[in-house]
C-alpha positions, 0 to 999 in steps of 0.5 A, spaced: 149 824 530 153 821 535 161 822 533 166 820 537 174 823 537 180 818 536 186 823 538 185 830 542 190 834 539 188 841 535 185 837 530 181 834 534 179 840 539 176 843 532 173 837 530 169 838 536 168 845 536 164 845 529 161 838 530 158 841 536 156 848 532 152 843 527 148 840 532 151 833 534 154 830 540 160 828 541 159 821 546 167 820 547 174 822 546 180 817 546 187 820 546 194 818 549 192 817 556 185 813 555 186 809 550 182 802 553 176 807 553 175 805 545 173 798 546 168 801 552 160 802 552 160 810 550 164 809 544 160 803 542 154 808 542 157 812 537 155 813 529 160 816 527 167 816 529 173 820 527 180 819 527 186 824 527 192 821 530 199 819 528 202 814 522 204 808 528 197 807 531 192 811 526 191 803 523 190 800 529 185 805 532 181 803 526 181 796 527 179 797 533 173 802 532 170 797 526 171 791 531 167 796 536 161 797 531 163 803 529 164 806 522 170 810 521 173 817 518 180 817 518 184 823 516 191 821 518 196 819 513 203 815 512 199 808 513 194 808 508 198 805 503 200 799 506 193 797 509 188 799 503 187 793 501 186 790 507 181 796 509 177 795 502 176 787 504 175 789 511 169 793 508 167 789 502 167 782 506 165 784 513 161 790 513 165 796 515 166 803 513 171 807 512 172 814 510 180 816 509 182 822 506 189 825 506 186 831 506 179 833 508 179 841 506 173 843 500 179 847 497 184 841 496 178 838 493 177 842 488 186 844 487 186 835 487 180 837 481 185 843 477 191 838 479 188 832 475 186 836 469 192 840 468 195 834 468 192 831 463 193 838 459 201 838 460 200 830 458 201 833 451 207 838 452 213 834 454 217 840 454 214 842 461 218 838 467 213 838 473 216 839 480 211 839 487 213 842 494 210 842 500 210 845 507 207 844 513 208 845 520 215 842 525 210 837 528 209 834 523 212 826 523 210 823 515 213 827 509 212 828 504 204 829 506 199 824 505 196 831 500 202 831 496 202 824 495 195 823 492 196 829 488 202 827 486 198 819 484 193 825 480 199 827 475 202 820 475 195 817 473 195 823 467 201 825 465 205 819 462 212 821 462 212 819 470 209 813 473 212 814 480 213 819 486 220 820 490 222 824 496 226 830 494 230 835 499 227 835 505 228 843 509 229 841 517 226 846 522 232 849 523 233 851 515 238 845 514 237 841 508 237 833 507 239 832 500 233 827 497 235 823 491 235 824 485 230 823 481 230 820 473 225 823 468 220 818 469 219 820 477 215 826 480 219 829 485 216 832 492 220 836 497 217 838 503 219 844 508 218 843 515 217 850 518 213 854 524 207 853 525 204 852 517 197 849 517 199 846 509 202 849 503 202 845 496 205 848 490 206 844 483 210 848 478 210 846 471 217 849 468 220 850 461 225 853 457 220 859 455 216 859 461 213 856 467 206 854 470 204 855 478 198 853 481 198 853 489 193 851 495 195 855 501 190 853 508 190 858 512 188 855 519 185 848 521 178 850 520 177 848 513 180 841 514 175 840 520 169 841 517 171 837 512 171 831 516 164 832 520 162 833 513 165 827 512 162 823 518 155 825 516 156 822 509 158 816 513 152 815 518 148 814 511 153 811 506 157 805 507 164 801 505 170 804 502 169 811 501 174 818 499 173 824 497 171 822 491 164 820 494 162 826 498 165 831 493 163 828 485 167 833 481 
């Protein structure tokens, strides 16, 4: 398969280097300093192209990519959900593929799965107050994660008692604090810790008077997230339109 990378920073590195092992070819890579390339030949010729920038130019780069022919995996976040359904018409209507995910690891995969069915048990214990943290890395422009909203979206979708998220206490860089608001019963609250040089951490705690409930996905390096996403771009170059997690992982 031929693939071509938007955005060369670590993940990007990564990408390329489990692509490579799995026997594909990588035919361009756009980033910062070359950006008009992806409206040139080398990357027309691409089955296949993956997408991990940043939130003020990840929509862009997407739209430049179908125009060039070019089915899409994107993994960047904090964009998505003010063009979704644009991204769904343009695959619908015009025959464009993208894959966007938030996160592309098989074990948030399967944390999403136990985050959706815990809920759907705690649906009938009100007593439990349900609380999510997320840490990442001092790089890191969005918050709270692209992660933590679409599980944040899967105890919202179960568990009655909340029907929206808000961005609680931020903890800086330097270990400062940004008090978020306040939620109300009916929000789910999502703080988010910037420190060192975290890959991802994403903790939700179900508490009540009697006891508490923890469950935790903890990604140890970039790797996992990597693979996901040429496993991903295989599961592309064969399947089209609006596509997820859901579609590569059926669980």
């Amino acid at each position: 398969m031929k693939i071509a990378l938007i955005g060369y920073g670590k993940m990007g590195k990564e990408i390329e280097r489990i692509a490579l092992g799995r026997g594909h070819e990588i035919v361009s890579i756009i980033d910062l300093d070359n950006r008009d390339e992806i409206f040139g030949s080398a990357f027309a010729t691409a089955d296949v192209a993956i997408e991990f920038t940043a939130p003020a130019v990840a929509y862009q780069n997407c739209k430049d990519a179908m125009a060039a022919g070019v089915k899409v995996v994107s993994g960047s976040t904090g964009w998505i959900h003010n063009h979704e359904e644009e991204m769904r018409k343009m695959c619908s209507e015009d025959g464009k593929t993208l894959f966007w995910s938030s996160n592309f690891s098989l074990g948030v995969a399967i944390f999403s799965a136990v985050n959706r069915y815990l809920a759907k048990i705690m649906n009938r214990f009100a007593d439990y107050s349900v609380e999510m943290t997320e840490t990442h890395h001092i790089h890191k422009l969005d918050a709270p994660s692209g992660t933590a909203i679409t599980l944040g979206e899967g105890i919202i979708e179960n568990l009655d008692r909340k029907n929206s998220w808000i961005l609680g206490d931020i903890t800086n860089p330097d270990g400062s604090t940004t008090k978020g608001a306040d939620a109300t019963t009916e929000q789910l609250k999502i703080n988010a810790i910037r420190r060192d040089e975290v890959p991802g951490i994403h903790t939700i705690r179900y508490d009540s008077e009697a006891d508490s409930i923890t469950i935790t996905h903890d990604a140890k390096n970039r790797s996992g997230f990597a693979l996901g996403a040429v496993l991903a771009a295989e599961y592309v170059k064969e399947n089209s339109g609006f596509l997820g997690m859901k579609d590569l992982f059926n669980f």
